[in-house]
C-alpha positions as CSV (number, residue, x, y, z in Angstrom):
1,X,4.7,-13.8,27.2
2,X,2.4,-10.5,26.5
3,X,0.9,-11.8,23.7
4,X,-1.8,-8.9,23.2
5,X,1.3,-6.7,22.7
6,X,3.0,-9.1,20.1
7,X,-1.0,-10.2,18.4
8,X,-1.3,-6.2,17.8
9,X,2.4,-5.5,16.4
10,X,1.7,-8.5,13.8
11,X,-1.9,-7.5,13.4
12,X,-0.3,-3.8,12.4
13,X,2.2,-5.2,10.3
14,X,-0.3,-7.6,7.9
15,X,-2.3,-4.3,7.5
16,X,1.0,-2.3,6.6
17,X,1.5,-4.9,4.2
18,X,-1.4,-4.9,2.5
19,X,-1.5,-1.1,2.6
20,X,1.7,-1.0,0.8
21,X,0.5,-3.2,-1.7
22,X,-2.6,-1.9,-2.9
23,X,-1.6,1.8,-2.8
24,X,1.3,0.5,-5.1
25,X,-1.5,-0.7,-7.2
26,X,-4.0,2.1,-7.1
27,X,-1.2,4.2,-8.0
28,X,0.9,2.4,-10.7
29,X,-2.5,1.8,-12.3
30,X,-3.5,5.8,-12.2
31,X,-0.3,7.0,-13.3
32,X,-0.1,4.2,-16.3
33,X,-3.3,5.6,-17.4
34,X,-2.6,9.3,-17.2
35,X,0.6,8.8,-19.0
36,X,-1.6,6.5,-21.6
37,X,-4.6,9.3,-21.9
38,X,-1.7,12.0,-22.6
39,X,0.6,9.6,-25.3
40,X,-2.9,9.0,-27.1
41,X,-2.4,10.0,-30.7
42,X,-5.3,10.5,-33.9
43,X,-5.1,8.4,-36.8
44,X,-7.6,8.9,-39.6
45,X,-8.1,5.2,-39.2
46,X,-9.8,4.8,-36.1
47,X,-13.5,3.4,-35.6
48,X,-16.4,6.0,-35.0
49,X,-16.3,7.6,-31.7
50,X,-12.4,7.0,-31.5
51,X,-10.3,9.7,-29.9
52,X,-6.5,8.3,-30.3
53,X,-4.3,5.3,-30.0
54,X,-1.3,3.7,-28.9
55,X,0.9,0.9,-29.3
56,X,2.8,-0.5,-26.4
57,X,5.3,-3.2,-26.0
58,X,6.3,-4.5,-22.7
59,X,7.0,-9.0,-21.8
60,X,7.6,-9.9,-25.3
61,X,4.4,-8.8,-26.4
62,X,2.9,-5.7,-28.0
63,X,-0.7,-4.2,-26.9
64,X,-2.7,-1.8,-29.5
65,X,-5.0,0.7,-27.4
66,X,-7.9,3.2,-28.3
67,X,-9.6,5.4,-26.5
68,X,-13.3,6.4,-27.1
69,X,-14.1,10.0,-25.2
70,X,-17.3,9.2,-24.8
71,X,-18.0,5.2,-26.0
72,X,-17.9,2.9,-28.5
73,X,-20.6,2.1,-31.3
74,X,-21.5,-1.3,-28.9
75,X,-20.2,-2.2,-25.2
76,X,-18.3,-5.1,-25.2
77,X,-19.1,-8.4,-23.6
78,X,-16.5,-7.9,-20.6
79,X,-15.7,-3.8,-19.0
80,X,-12.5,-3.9,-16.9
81,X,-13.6,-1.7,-14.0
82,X,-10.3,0.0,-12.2
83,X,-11.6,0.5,-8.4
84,X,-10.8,-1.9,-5.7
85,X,-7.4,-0.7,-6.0
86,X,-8.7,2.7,-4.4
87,X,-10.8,1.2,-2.1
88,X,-8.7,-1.4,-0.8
89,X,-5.7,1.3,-0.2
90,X,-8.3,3.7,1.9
91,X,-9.9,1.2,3.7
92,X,-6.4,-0.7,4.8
93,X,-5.0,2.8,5.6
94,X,-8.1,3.6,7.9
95,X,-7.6,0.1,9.6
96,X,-4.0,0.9,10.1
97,X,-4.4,4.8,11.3
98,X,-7.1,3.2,13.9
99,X,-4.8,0.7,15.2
100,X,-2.1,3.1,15.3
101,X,-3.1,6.3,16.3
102,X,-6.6,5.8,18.1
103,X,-5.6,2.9,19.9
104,X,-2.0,3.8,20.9
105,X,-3.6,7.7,21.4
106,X,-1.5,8.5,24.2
107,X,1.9,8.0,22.4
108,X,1.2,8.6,18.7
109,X,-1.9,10.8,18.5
110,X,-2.0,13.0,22.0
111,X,0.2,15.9,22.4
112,X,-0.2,17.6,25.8
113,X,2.1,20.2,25.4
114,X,-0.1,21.2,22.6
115,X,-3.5,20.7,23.7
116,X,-5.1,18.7,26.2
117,X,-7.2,16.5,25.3
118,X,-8.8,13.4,26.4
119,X,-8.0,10.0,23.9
120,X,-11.8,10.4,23.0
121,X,-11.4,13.9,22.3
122,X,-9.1,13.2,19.9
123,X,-10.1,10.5,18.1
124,X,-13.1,12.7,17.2
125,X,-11.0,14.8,15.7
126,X,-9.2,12.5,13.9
127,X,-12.0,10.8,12.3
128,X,-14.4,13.8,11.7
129,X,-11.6,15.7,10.4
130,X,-11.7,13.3,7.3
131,X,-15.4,13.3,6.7
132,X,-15.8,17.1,6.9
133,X,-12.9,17.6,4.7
134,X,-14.5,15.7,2.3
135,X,-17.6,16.8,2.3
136,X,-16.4,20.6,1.9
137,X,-14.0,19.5,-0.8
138,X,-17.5,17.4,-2.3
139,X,-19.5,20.8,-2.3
140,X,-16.8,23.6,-4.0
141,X,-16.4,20.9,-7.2
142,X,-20.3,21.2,-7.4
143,X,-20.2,24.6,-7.2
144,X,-19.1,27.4,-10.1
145,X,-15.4,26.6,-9.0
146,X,-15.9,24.0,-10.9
147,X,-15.7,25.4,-13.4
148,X,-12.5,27.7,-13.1
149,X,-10.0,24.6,-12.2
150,X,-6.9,26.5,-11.4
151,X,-9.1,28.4,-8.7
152,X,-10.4,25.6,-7.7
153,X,-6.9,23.7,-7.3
154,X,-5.6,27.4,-5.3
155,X,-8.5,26.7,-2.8
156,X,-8.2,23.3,-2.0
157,X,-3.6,24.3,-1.6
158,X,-5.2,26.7,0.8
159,X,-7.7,24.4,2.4
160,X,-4.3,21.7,3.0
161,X,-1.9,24.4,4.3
162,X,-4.9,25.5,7.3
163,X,-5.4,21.8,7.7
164,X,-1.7,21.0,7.9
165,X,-1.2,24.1,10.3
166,X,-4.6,22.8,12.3
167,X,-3.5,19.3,12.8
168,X,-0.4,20.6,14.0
169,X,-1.8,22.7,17.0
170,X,-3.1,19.4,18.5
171,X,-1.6,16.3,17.4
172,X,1.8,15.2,17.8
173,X,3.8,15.8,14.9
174,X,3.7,12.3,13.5
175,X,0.3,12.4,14.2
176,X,-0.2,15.8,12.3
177,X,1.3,15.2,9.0
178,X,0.0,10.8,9.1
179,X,-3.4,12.7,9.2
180,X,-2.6,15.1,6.8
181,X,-2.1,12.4,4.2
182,X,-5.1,10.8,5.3
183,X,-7.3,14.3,5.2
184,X,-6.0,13.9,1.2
185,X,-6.3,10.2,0.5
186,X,-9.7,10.4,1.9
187,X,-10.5,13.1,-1.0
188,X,-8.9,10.7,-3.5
189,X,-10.7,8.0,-2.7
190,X,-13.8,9.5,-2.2
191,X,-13.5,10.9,-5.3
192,X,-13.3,7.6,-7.4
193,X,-16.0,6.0,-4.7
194,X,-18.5,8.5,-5.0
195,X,-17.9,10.6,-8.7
196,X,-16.1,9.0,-10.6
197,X,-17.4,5.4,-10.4
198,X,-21.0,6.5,-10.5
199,X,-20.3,8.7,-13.7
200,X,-18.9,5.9,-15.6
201,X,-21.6,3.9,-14.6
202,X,-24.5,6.3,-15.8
203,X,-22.7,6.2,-19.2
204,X,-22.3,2.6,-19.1
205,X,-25.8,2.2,-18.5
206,X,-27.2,5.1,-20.8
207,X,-25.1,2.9,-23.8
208,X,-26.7,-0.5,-22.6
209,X,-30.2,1.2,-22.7
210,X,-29.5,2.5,-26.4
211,X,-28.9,6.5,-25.3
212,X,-26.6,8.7,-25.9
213,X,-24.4,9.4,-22.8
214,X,-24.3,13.2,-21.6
215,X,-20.7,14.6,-22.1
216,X,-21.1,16.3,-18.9
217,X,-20.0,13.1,-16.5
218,X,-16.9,12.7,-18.2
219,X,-16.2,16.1,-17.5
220,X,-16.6,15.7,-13.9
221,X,-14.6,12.5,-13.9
222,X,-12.0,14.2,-15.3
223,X,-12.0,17.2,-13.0
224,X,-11.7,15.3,-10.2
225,X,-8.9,12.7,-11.3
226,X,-6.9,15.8,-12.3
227,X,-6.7,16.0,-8.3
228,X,-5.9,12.8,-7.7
229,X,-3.4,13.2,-10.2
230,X,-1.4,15.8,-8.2
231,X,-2.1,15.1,-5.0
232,X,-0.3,11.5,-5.2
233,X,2.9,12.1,-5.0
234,X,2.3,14.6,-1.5
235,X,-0.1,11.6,0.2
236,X,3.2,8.9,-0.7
237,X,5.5,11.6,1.3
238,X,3.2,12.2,4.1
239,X,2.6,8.4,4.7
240,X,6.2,8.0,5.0
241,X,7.1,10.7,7.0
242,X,6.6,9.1,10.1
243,X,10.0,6.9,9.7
244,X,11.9,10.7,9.4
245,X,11.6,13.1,12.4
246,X,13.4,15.5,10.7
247,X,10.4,15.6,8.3
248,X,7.6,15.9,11.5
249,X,9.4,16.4,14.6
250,X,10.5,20.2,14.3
251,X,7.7,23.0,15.0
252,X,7.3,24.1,11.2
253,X,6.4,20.7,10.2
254,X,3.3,22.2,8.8
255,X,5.1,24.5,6.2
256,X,7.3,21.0,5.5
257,X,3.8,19.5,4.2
258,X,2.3,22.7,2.7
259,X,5.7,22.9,0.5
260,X,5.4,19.2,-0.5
261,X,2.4,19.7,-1.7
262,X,4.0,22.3,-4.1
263,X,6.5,19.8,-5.0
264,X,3.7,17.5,-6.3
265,X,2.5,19.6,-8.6
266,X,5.9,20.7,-10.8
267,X,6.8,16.9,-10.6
268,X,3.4,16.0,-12.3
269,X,3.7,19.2,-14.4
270,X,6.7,18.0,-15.9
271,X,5.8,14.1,-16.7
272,X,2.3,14.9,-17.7
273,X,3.9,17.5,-20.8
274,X,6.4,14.9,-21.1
275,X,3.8,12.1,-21.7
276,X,1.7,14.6,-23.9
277,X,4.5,16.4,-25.9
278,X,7.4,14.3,-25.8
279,X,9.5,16.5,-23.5
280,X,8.8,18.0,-20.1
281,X,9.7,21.5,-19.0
282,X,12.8,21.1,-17.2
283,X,12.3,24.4,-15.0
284,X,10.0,22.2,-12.8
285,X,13.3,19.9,-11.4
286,X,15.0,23.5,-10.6
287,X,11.9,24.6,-8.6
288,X,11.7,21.3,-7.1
289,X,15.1,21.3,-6.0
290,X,14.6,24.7,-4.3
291,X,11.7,23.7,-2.5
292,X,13.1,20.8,-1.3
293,X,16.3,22.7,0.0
294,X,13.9,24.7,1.7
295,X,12.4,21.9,3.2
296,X,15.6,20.3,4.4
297,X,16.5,24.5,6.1
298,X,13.4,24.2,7.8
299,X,13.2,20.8,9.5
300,X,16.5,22.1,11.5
301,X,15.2,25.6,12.1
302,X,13.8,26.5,15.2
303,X,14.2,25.3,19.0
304,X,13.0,21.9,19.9
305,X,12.3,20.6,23.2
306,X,15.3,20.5,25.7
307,X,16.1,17.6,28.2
308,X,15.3,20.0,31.3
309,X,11.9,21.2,29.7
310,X,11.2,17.5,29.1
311,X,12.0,16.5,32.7
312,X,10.2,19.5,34.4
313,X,6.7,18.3,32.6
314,X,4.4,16.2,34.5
315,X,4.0,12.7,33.8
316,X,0.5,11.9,32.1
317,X,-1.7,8.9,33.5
318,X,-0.3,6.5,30.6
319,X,3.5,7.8,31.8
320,X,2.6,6.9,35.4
321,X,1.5,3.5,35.4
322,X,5.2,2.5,33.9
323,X,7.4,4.5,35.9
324,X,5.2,3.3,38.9
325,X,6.3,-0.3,39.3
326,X,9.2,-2.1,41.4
327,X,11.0,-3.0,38.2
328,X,11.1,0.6,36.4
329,X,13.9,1.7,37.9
330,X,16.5,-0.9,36.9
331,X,14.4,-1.1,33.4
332,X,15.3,2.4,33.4
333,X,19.3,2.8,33.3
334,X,19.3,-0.2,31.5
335,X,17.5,1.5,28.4
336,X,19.6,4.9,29.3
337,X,22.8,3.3,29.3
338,X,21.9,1.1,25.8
339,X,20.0,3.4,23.6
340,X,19.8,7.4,25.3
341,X,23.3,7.7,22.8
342,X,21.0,7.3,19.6
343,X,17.1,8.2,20.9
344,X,18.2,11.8,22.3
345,X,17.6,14.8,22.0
346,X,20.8,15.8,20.7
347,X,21.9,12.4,19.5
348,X,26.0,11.5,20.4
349,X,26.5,8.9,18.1
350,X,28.0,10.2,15.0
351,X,26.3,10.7,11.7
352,X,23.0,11.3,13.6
353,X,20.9,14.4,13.6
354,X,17.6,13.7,15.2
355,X,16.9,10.5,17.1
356,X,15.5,7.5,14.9
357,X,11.8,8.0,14.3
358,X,11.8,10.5,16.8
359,X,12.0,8.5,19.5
360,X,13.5,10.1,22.5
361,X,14.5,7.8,25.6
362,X,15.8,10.3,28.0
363,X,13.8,11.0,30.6
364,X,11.7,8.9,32.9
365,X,9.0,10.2,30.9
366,X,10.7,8.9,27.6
367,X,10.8,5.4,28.5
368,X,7.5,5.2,29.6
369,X,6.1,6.5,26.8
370,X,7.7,4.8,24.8
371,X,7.4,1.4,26.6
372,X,5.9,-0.9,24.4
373,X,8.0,0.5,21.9
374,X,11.0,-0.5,24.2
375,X,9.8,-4.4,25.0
376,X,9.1,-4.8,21.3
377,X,12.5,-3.6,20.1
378,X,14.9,-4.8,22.9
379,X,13.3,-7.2,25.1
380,X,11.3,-9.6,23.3
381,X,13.1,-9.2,20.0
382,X,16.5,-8.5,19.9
383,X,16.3,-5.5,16.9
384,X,17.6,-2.9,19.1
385,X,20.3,-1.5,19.9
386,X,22.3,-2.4,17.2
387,X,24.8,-5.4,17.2
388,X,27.4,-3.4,15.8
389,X,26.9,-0.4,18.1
390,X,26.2,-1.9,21.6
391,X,25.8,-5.7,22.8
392,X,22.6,-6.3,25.4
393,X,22.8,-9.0,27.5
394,X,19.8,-11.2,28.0
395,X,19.6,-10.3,32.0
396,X,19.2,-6.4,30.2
397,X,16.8,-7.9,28.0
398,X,15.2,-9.7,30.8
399,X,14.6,-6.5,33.0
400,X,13.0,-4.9,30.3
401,X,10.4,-7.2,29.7
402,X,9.7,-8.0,33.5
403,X,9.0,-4.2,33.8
404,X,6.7,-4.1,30.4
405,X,4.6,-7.2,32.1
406,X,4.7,-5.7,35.9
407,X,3.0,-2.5,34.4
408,X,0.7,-4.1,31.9
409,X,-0.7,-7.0,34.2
């Protein structure tokens, strides 16, 4: 058994897990609290310092909260802090793109028909991209644009349509958008990490110290989990996008991501007046719906790579070492004649537009680079194909997985 193969698929899928679980956290906690800051109402009642309240009910029980803009009179004996749900959801997603995408490079990552590039090359690009992005993001907020937040928020739409285009040129599509989303997150988290948290802290400790906190570090706060606020939504798409190839495998993928982004922003619009005034402007789900539709025109627009382009390109170094064995050839037809009807380029099974995930098994090329995909799916588990649409034997099953082991010692 090729138990590095299986060790790594499990190893992925804990980390997917937990990815899953804290973003769900992270982002059911910063969403509960924008729609709390925005349903905040005065009463006359309220303690010194006291900027609105509101009553809640939820599990039988009902939960009386008030807000203080800056702090109240005395800090209380225990401070809920609200961060590991960030950090946790950044550093899992960092794990997982690593595993993913640096260490299966020459399938997810590497796109030679875009740029070649050496597995190093790119993974230079891949991480640096993130702390650059950052750090330019980091500098305009400290800057006068600070101080003009719709400019501001123009920039940065520009700054993610040149990075989603960027990406694009090099990385496979997958790669470009999964990146994308991580170029953003990174922002988010980064923002909380190194802003936010330290703000709250200076106030925290200017109140324990008997001063009066300076105004000016909730106004940062709140500049930058404005962003955060309408940037979620986009990052949730793009992290999911790799499961839809009509969403990354068509060559204006990069104007699919630019428009989400655009999409983010009238879906927040509308629940954030909701929350605040009591009804949201329904224009926004109109818009939305347009820009969707025009997502949906553009991921079939344009050519895509044909089955004679894809067999006249050489085989890269990964490519060769599978289709080099004894055992590739009957490993071969037997994915061909199982699977070629879904994973093609111009899918023959009915209902089907693009092939699931994007993964194409055509070509000698195809299976190879797709191999361990291939042993994982239909020779050491028995997930593809389908029951219902073909039945592989186990000698099928058993040619696959000799071939996977021949090539991978």
């Amino acid at each position: 058994m090729n138990d590095l193969a299986i060790m790594w698929d499990w190893v992925e899928f804990c980390i997917r897990w937990l990815h899953v679980i804290t973003a769900m956290a992270w982002i059911g906690a910063s969403f509960y609290f924008i729609a709390l800051d925005l349903m905040l109402k005065p009463n006359p009642n309220l303690p010194e310092g006291a900027h609105g309240e509101e009553w809640e009910v939820h599990g039988g029980g009902f939960y009386h909260t008030v807000k203080y803009m800056v702090a109240p009179a005395s800090m209380p004996d225990h401070l809920t802090w609200h961060k590991w749900q960030s950090y946790s959801t950044w550093l899992s997603g960092a794990a997982l793109l690593m595993i993913v995408y640096w260490m299966g490079g020459e399938l997810y990552l590497l796109d030679p028909t875009k740029a070649e590039l050496s597995l190093l090359q790119g993974i230079v690009i891949s991480g640096g991209s993130l702390t650059i992005g950052w750090l330019a993001y980091d500098q305009m907020c400290k800057s006068k644009l600070g101080d003009s937040p719709t400019t501001l928020m123009l920039i940065l739409f520009a700054i993610l349509v040149l990075m989603s285009w960027g990406y694009n040129q090099i990385f496979t599509g997958r790669a470009a958008l999964l990146h994308l989303g991580a170029f953003t997150a990174t922002i988010m988290t980064a923002n909380v990490f190194f802003q936010i948290m330290p703000n709250q802290r200076i106030v925290v400790s200017d109140l324990m110290a008997g001063r009066t906190p300076d105004a000016k570090y909730g106004k940062i706060a709140k500049l930058r989990s404005t962003h955060n606020n309408y940037l979620t939504l986009p990052v949730v798409f793009l992290m999911l996008s790799n499961h839809y190839p009509l969403a990354f495998g068509t060559q204006y993928s990069w104007i699919i991501a630019s428009l989400i982004f655009l999409t983010g922003v009238t879906i927040r619009h509308y629940f954030n007046t909701m929350h605040k005034t009591g009804n949201g402007p329904n224009w926004t789900w109109l818009v939305t719906a347009l820009l969707m539709l025009a997502i949906a025109w553009l991921s079939t627009a344009g050519g895509t790579e044909t089955y004679e382009e894809a067999e006249a390109r050489p085989l890269t170094a990964h490519e060769e070492k599978f289709v080099a064995t004894e055992t590739f050839e009957e490993a071969f037809y037997a994915v061909v004649g199982n699977c070629s009807m879904c994973h093609a380029r111009e899918p023959s099974w009915d209902g089907l537009v693009a092939a699931p995930k994007g993964v194409v098994l055509e070509t000698e090329a195809d299976v190879a680079r797709h191999a361990k995909q291939v042993y994982l799916q239909s020779g050491v588990s028995h997930a593809m194909p389908p029951p219902n649409a073909i039945e592989m034997d186990r000698e099928t099953r058993a040619a696959i997985v000799a071939w996977y082991r021949d090539a991978t010692g």
